[in-house]
Kinemage of the C-alpha trace (Angstrom):
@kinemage 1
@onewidth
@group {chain A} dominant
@subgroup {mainchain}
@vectorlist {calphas} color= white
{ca unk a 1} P -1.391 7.615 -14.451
{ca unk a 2} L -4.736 8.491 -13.342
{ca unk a 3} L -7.993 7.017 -12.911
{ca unk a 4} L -9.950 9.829 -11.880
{ca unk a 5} L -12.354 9.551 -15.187
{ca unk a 6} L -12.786 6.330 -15.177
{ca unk a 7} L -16.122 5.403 -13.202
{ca unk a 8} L -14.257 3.106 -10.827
{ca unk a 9} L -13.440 5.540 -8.603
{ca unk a 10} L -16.235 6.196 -6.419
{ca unk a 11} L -13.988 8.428 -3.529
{ca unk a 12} L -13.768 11.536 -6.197
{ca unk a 13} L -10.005 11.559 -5.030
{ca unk a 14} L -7.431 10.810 -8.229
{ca unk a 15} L -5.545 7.748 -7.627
{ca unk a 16} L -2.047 7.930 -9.268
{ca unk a 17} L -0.663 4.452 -9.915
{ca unk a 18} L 3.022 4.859 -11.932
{ca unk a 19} L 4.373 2.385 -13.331
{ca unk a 20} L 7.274 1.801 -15.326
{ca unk a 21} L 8.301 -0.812 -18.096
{ca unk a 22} L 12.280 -1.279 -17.592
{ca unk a 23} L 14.329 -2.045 -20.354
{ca unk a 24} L 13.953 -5.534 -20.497
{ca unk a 25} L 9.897 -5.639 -20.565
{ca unk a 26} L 9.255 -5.689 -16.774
{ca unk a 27} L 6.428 -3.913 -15.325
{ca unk a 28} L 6.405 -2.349 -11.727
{ca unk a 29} L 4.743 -0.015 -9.715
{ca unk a 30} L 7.040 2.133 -8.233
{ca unk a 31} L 4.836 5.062 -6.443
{ca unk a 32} L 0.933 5.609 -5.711
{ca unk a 33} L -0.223 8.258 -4.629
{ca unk a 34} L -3.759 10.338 -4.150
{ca unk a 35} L -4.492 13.994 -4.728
{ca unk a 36} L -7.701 16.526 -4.545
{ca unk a 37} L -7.725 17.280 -8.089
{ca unk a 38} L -6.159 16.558 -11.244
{ca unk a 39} L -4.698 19.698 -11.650
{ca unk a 40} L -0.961 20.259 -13.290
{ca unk a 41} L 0.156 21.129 -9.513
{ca unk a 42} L -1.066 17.731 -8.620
{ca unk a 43} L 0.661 15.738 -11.700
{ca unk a 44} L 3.872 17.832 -10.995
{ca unk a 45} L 3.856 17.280 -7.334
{ca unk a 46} L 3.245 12.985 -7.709
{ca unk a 47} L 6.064 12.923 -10.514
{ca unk a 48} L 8.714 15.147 -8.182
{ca unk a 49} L 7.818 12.751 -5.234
{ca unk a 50} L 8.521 9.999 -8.086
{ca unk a 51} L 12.132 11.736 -8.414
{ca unk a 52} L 12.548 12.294 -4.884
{ca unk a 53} L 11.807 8.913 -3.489
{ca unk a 54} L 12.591 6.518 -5.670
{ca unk a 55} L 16.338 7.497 -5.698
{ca unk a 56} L 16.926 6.657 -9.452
{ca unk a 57} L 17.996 8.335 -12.536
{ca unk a 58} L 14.683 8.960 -14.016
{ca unk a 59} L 16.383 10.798 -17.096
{ca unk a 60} L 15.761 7.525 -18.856
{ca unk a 61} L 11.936 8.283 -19.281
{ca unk a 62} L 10.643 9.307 -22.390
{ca unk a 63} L 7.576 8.331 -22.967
{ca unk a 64} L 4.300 8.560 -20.058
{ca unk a 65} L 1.157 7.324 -20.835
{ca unk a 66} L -1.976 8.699 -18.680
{ca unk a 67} L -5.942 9.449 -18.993
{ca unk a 68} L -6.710 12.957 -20.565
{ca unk a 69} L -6.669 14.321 -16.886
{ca unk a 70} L -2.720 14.457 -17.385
{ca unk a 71} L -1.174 18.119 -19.151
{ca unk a 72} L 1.436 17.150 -21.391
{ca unk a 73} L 3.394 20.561 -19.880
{ca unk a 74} L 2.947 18.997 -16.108
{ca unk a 75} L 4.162 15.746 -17.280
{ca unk a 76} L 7.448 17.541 -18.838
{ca unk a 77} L 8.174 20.014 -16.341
{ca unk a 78} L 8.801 17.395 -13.830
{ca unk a 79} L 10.366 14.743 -15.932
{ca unk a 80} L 12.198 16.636 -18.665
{ca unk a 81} L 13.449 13.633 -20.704
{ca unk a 82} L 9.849 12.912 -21.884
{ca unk a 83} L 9.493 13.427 -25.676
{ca unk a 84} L 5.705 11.755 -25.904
{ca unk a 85} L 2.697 11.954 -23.603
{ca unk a 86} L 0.392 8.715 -24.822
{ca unk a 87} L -3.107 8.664 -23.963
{ca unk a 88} L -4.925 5.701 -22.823
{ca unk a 89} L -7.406 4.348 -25.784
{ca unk a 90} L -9.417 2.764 -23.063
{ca unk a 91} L -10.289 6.401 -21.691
{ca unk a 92} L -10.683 7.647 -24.865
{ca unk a 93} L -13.306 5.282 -26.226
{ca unk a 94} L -15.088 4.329 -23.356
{ca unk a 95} L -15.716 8.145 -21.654
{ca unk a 96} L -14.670 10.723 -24.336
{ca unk a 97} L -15.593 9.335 -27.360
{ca unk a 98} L -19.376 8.589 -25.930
{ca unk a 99} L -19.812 11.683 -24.270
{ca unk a 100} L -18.563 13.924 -26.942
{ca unk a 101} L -20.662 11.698 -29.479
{ca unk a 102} L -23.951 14.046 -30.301
């Protein structure tokens, strides 16, 4: 969900890109958005404007996948279907593993 951690971003905003994989293996984007921070307000507010504007039954979604910057309890307290928050193995290997390596 966010790329806020990952050294592309230059602007220090957090870029939200969603995107959903439908149930027959298509990939869209269906909302971006950009906050301040990457605080559980901010998740919570991007994922109720994901409810609010996209007009669908998001009760479908069950598993998100994000950088570390996403809270699994933001994540569930706007989309309450989700049983598993994934974390992105790119993030993890190239930022936390390095800079937690001493």
């Amino acid at each position: 969900m966010d790329d806020s951690r990952s050294g592309i971003n230059t602007s220090g905003f957090c870029f939200w890109n969603l995107v959903i994989v439908d149930a027959d293996g298509k990939v869209g984007v269906v909302l971006g958005a950009m906050t301040m921070s990457a605080s559980a307000e901010a998740i919570t507010w991007v994922l109720q404007c994901l409810k609010e504007m996209s007009g669908f039954d998001l009760s479908g979604i069950t598993v998100v996948m994000s950088d570390l910057g996403a809270t699994e309890d933001a994540i569930k307290s706007a989309l309450p279907s989700v049983k598993a928050c994934l974390v992105c193995t790119w993030h993890i290997m190239a930022i936390d593993f390095p800079t937690n390596l001493h």
